[in-house]
Structure formats: C-alpha cells, structure tokens
C-alpha positions in Angstrom: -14.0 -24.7 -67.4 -10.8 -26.4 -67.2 -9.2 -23.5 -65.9 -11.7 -22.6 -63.4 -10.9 -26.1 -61.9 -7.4 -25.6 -62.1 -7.8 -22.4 -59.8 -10.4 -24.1 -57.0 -7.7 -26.5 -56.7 -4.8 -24.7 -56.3 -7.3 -22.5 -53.6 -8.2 -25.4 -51.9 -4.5 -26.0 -51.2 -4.6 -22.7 -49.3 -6.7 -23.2 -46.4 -5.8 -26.6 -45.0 -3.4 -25.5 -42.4 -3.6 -22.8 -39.7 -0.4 -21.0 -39.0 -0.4 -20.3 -34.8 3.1 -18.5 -34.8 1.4 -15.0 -35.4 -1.4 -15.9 -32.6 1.2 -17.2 -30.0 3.2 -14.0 -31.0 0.2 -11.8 -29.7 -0.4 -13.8 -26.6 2.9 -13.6 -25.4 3.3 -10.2 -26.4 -0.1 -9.1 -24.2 1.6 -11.6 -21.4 4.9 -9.6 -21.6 2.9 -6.4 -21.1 0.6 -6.9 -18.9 3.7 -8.4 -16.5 5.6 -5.2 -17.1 2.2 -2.9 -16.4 1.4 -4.5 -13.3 2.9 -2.6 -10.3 4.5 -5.2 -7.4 3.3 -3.2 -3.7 5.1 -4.6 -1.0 3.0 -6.0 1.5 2.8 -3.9 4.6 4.4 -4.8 7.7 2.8 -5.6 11.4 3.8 -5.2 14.4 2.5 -7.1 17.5 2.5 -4.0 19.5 1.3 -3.7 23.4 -0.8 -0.6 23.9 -1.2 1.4 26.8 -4.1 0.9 28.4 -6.5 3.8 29.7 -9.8 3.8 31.7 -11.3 7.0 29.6 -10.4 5.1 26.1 -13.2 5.6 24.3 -13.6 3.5 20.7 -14.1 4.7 17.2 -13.3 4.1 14.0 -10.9 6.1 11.9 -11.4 7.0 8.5 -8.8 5.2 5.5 -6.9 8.3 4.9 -5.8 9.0 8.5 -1.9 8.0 8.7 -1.5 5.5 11.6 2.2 5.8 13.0 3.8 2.8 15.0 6.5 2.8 17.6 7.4 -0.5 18.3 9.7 -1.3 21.4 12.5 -2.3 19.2 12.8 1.4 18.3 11.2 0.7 14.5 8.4 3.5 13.7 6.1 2.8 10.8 3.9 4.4 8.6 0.7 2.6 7.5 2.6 -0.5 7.6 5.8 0.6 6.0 9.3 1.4 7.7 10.6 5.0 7.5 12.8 7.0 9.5 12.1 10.6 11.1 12.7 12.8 7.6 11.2 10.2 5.9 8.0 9.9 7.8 8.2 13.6 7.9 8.0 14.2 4.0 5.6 11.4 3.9 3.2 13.4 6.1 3.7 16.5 3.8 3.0 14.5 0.9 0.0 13.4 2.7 -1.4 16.7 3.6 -0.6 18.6 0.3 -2.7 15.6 -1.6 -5.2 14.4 0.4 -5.7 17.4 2.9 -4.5 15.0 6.1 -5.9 17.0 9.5 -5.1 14.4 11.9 -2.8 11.3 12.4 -3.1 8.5 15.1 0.4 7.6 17.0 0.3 3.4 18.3 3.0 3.2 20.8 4.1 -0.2 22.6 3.5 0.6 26.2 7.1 0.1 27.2 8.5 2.7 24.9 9.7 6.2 26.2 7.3 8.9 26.1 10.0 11.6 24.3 9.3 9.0 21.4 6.0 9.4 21.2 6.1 13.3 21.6 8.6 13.3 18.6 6.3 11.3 16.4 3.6 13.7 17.3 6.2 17.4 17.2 6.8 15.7 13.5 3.3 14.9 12.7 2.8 19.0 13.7 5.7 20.2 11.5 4.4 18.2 8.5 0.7 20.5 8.9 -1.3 17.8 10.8 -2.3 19.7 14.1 -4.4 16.7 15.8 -2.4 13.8 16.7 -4.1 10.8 18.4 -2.6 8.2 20.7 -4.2 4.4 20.8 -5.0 2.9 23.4 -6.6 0.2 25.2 -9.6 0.1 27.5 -8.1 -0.7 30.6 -9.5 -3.8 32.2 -9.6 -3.7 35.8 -9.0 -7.4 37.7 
C-alpha cells in the first residue's frame, strides 16, 4: 500500500505543467507554410483609355476567357491587365489558344492612337491562331 502511494505521487508530479514549445513549434511551422504556398498575383493594371466612338456600336458582353488587348496613347499595350511587348503578347496568345482553345480577342485602343497600331495588335492576334479580332468602342453620342 505504501508503495502504491509512493507511485500516485510521484504521477501526480507529472501532469501539473503543460509544455507549449512543441504546440508553438507546429503553429509556426503551418504559418511558415502556408506563407511559402500562397502564390503573390500582381494586381492588374488599368488604363483610363478613350475609345473611339461609333454610331453602329452595338453592346455585349464578352465571355472571361476572351484576351482583352490595350493600346494606350502612351504607346503601353496590355494584356488582361498586364504589360507585355509584341513577342510577348504574341506567345501569350499561343499559350492562350493551345490551353484554352482562344477563337477571338477584343483590341481597346485610345482614340488618338495610330491605326498601324491597332492593325499590328490584330496581324499578331492572327499569327498567334485567333482569327476574330474585335475592336471596342463607344456608342457615339450625337450633341
């Protein structure tokens, strides 16, 4: 009996304290990878464009996976919000069409900008596989 007392005590000593090194080990550990899991997008960029106005404008929406090119007036181009260059829009639009079976592509120019630009944008968009390119416009609004 003596020695059964002997052990409950020593047992009792045991559980008094609670160790949180191991538990804060974990939660930093699951803190640590879910920072290095989670992918950083950049945000897309806007432009405040100006576009050209036409009476036979009609309006629609356009499906997600349609690429939306921008020419800005500063002589930027962008691609759903993201700055490229001519080869790099180009292999953008390949990538597009290969995965997502792109078949058409809508150009936003600023209304001051030279038409050649606009016809490059669209003789890429055709050497990339998309044969429909759409320009945006406005309705115009007669005063």
């Amino acid at each position: 009996m003596a020695r059964r007392r002997a052990i409950s005590k020593r047992m009792t000593g045991l559980g008094t304290s609670l160790n949180l090194t191991p538990l804060l080990d974990i939660i930093f550990n699951l803190i640590f990878f879910f920072l290095l899991a989670t992918s950083i997008r950049e945000k897309p960029q806007y432009l405040e464009v100006t576009l050209p106005s036409a009476a036979t404008g009609e309006t629609r929406t356009v499906d997600k996976t349609v690429p939306v090119i921008t020419l800005a007036a500063d002589g930027r181009t962008l691609l759903d919000g993201t700055a490229v260059d001519d080869i790099d829009l180009r292999n953008r639009l390949i990538r597009l069409v290969q995965e997502d079976k792109v078949a058409e592509a809508v150009v936003e120019s600023d209304a001051g900008i030279a038409v050649q630009r606009f016809f490059t944008a669209a003789d890429i968009c055709r050497q990339a596989g998309i044969p429909t390119v759409t320009p945006r416009v406005e309705p115009r609004r007669d005063e």
